[in-house]
N, C-alpha and C positions, 0 to 999 in steps of 0.2 A: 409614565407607562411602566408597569411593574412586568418582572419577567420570570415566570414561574421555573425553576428549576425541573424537580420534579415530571412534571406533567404539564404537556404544552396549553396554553390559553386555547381560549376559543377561535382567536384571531390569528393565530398562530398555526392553528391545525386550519383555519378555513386557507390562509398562503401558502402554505407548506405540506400539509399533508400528502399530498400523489407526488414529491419529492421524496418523501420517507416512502411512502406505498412502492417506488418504480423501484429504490435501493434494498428495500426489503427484501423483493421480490426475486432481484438478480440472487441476493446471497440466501436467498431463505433454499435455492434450487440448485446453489453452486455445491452439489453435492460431492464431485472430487477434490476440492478446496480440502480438505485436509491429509490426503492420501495423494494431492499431484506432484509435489517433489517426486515422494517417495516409489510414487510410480513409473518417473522416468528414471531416475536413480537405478530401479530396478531392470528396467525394460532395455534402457540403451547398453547399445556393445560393450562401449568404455564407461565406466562410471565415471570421469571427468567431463563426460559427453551432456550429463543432464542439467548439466550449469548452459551450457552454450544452447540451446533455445530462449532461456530465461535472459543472456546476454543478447541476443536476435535482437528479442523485443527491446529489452531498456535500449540498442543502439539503434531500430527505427524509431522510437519515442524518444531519442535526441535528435534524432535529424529532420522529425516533421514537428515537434515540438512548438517552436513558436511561430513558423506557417500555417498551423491548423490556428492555432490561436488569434491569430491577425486576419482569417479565413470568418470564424467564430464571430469575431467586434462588428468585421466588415457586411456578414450577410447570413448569421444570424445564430443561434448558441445553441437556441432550440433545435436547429438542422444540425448543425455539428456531433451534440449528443443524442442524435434519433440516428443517424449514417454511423456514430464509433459503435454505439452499441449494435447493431446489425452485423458490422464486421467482426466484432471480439465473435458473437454465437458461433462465426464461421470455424474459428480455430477447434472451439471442444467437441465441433463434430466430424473433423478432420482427423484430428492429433489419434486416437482408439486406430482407422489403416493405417497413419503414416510408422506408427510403431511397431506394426506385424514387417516392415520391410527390413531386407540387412544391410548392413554396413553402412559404406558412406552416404548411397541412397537412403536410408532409415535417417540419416543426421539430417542430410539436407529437407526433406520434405517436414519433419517439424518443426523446424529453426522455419523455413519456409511458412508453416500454419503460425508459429509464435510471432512470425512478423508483420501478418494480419493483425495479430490483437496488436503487438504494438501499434499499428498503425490505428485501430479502434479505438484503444483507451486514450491516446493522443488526442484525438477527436474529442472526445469526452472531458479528456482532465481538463483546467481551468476555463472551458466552456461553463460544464454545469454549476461550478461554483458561481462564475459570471452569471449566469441566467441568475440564480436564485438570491443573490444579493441587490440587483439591480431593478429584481423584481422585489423585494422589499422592501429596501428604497423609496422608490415609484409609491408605495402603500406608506410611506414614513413611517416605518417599525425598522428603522437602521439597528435600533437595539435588539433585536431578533438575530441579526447575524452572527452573535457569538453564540448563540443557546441551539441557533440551527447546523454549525458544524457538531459541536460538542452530542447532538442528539443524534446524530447523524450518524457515528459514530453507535452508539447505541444503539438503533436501531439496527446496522450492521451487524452488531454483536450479538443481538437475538436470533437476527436472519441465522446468522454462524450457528449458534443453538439447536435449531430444529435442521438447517443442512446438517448437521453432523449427528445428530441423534435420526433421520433418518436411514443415511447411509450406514451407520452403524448397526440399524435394525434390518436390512438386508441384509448386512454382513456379517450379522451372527443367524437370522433367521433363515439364509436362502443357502444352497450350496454355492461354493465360493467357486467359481471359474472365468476363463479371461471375459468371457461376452456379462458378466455383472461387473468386472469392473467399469468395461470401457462402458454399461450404460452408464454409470455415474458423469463419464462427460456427455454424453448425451441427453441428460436432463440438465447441466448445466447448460448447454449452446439453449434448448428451449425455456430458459431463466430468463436469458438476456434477450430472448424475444419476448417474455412479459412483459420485462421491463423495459424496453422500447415504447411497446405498444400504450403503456402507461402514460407515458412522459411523453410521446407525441399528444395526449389531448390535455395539456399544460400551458396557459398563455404565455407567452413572453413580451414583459415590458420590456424595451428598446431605449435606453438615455437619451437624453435630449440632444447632451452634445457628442453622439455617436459620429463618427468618423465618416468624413468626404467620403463617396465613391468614387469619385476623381481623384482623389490625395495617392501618387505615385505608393507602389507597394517599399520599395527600397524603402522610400523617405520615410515613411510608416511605421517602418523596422526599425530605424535609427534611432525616431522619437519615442520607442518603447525601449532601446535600449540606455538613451540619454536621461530620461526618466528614473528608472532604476539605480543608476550612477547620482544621480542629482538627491532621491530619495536614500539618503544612507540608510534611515532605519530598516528600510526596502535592503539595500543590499548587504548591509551588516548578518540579517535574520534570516535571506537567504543562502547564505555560507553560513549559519552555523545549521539550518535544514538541510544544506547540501554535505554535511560532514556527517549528522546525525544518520541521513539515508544510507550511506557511503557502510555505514556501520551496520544497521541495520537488515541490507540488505542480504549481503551474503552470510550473517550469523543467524537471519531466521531461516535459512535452507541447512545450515549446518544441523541444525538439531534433530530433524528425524534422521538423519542421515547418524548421527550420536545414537540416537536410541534403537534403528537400525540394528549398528554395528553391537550390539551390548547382546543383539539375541532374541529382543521383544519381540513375539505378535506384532506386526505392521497396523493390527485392525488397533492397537493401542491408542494409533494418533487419534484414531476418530475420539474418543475419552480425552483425551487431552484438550484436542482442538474446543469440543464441549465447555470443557470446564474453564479453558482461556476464554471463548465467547462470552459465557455465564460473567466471568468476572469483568468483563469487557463492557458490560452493559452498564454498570455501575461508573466506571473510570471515570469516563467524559462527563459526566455530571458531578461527579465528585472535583475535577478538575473544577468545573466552573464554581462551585463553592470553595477551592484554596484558591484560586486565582483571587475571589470578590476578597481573601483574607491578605491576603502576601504580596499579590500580584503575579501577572503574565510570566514576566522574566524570572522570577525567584523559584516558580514551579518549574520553568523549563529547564534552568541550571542543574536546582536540585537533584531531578528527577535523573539526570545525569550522570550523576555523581553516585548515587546510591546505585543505579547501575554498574558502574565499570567495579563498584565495590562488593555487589554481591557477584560478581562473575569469577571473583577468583577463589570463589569456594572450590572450585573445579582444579585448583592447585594442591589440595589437598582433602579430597573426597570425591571418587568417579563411581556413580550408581544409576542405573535407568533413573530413578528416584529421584536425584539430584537434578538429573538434565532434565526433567517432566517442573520443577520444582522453578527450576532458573527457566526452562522456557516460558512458562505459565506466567510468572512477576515480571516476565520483564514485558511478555505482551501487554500488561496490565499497565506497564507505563507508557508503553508506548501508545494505548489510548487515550490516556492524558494526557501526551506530549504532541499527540497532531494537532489536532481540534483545534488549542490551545497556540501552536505558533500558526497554520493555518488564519485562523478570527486574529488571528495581530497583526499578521500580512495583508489583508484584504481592509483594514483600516486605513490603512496611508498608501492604497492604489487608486490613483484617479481613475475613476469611473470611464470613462473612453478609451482606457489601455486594459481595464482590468482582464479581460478573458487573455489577451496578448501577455501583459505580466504573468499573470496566474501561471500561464504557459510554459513563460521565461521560468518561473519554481519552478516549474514541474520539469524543463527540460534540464537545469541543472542535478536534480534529483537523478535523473536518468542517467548522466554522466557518473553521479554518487554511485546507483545503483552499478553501472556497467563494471565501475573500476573495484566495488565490496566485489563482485559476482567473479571477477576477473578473477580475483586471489582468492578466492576459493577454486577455482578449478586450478589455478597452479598449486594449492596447497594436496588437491586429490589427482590431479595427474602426477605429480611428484613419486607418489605411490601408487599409480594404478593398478599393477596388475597385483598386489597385494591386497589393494580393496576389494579388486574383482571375486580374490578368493574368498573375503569374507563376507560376500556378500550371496544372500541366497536368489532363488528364481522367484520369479514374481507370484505365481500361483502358491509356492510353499510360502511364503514372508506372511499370505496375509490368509494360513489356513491353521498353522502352529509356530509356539513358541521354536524358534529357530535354533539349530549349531552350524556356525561358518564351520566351511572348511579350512580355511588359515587363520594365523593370530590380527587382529587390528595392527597395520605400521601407528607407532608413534613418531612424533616430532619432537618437539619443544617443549623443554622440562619433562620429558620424557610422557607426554599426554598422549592420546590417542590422533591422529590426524585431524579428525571433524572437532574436538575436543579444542584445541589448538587452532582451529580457526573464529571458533565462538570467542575465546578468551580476549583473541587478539582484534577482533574487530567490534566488538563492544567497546574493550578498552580506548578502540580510537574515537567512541561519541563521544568522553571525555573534553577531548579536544576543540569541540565548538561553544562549552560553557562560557569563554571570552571574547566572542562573537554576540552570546545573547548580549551581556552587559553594555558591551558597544552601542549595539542596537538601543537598548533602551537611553543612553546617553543621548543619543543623535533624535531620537524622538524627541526628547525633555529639550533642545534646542530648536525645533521647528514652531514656530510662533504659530502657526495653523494647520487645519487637517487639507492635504489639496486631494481629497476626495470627492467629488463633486455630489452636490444631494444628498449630503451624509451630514449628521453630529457628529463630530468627531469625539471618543470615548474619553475620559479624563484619565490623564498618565495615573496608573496605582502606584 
């Protein structure tokens, strides 16, 4: 069974398709998706304050993380990603009042709306992916599951395309004031009730050897964590995903918060986010043609390594230009580098744990995410009330090219703060390149794949 790069088979769009259709749909309408940092950034009191919503969430999507998951296996993946996605719409139609409020009430009730979504996308993460490989599976196209993350991805990155080239054409076509921003999240909350509504009329095949209903929930937990411990390739590649997030999380909020501070038009990200989508759609397909050349593990190393090495241009060269430059290539790897350790992870999870595994990633992630997002608000509380000065008001940021009133604080090697957070936390994905290799050692030693109703892929 051959597997078109390219352009999905027939068989492939008849499994798959209203999967791409429901993700499409959420991003094609997630219209503040490129403008939502920088619109808390702007909006809250303290500029260390718009890190702590996006912390909210990553610390409820660790705490329900592998309960939602074990939730998922036990009664049923479809229900879980039809309730996460219902609950995230609730946050982007909240968040537009909870920011007209001041002070500590202003903090609490968005951290408040972001810990709905955390608790939404919790729902969702290693749910959806569970449904859609177990419904593959079930159809024996196991070889489908690499081409349907990696497209997946792609199709995200078109959605990203037109969200941000609409928003963009309001925002140069309409007069800019606070009620067109906040509709921007309120066409995103009615996104992800498209997309709901999509994926509720979705079959879900159910494994064969899906989990007692009677099997104590403790003992249940145990067995997904004994699993994972037992599976090294499993936990090898989830530490070196849990470093990679760790990194990535807080250096992709550092960068409009960069480009911000430089003086740009705010309406700039929408241009940026475009042209990162545009290249993003490419990525994940491109990955799965180096992967079929080199292999899983040689792409995720690499890909690595050429990051932390282009991020220190920023040690000697600081220009909006630069940071549009380095944020745009490194999105571009990072759409090679999900998909890609994602379809290697979901090879060697048994089928009866996978939504509960997938979980276990994703809650690890969340811990990456909390502790990257951590140090970035200590790197901008450090300076606060310096940034506050260079920073403008929301309706000016995204009507002209801006002048702070104060200088940018620097830090480290004398960089700009946000500047200094980017360098330093990219630098650390470095650090799980000997994690991938492990992984693939410990793989090349399991005599069989304990995936259940799978081919297991041939090591590259």
């Amino acid at each position: 069974m051959s597997v078109n790069v390219v352009w999905p088979s027939e068989e492939e769009r008849r499994l798959v398709t209203r999967f791409y259709l429901s993700d499409g749909l959420s991003r094609a309408l997630y219209l503040i998706y490129p403008f939502e940092f920088a619109y808390l950034y702007l909006v809250m009191d303290r500029p260390e304050w718009a890190v702590l919503p996006l912390m909210v969430m990553s610390g409820t999507s660790l705490v329900m993380q592998l309960p939602t998951g074990m939730v998922a296996d036990r009664w049923g993946r479809k229900a879980s990603v039809v309730v996460g996605g219902g609950l995230t719409s609730v946050t982007y139609a909240v968040v537009p009042w909870a920011s007209r409020l001041d002070g500590t009430t202003q903090l609490l009730a968005i951290c408040g709306a972001f810990a709905v979504t955390g608790l939404g996308e919790t729902l969702m993460m290693g749910a959806q992916e569970a449904w859609v490989v177990d419904n593959l599976r079930s159809a024996g196209r196991s070889d489908l599951v690499e081409p349907f993350f990696a497209r997946t991805y792609a199709v995200d990155s078109i959605g990203g395309v037109v969200a941000g080239t609409i928003a963009l054409i309001l925002l140069l076509g309409v007069r800019v004031d606070r009620l067109l921003l906040d509709s921007l999240w309120y066409v995103t909350a009615a996104g992800f009730l498209l997309s709901v509504a999509v994926a509720a009329g979705i079959h879900e095949e159910r494994p064969d050897d899906a989990q007692d209903e009677d099997e104590a929930f403790l003992r249940r937990m145990w067995e997904v964590v004994k699993t994972v411990v037992r599976a090294r390739s499993v936990l090898y590649l989830t530490l070196a995903v849990f470093i990679a997030n760790l990194s990535g999380a807080g250096a992709d909020e550092a960068f409009p918060i960069a480009l911000i501070t430089t003086g740009i038009d705010a309406r700039a990200l929408g241009p940026v986010t475009v042209v990162e989508d545009l290249f993003g759609v490419a990525a994940p397909l491109l990955a799965l043609v180096i992967v079929r050349r080199v292999g899983a593990e040689q792409l995720l190393a690499r890909s690595l390594l050429a990051c932390g090495a282009a991020v220190t241009v920023l040690l000697f060269w600081r220009s909006s230009a630069v940071i549009i430059m380095l944020w745009v290539a490194l999105g571009f790897v990072d759409r090679m580098w999900d998909p890609v350790a994602m379809a290697r992870l979901q090879e060697d999870i048994p089928s009866e744990h996978r939504a509960a595994i997938s979980s276990l990633v994703y809650q690890a992630n969340g811990v990456a995410e909390l502790v990257g997002l951590g140090l970035l608000a200590g790197l901008l509380g450090s300076r606060s009330a310096q940034l506050r000065n260079a920073t403008p008001d929301l309706v000016s940021a995204f009507t002209e090219r801006t002048s702070t009133a104060g200088a940018v604080p620097t830090g480290l090697f004398g960089l700009p703060v946000p500047d200094v957070a980017i360098l330093l936390l990219v630098m650390v994905s470095v650090l799980a390149v000997p994690f991938v290799f492990m992984a693939r050692r410990a793989r090349r030693r399991t005599p069989a794949a304990p995936a259940g109703g799978g081919t297991k892929v041939p090591v590259r």
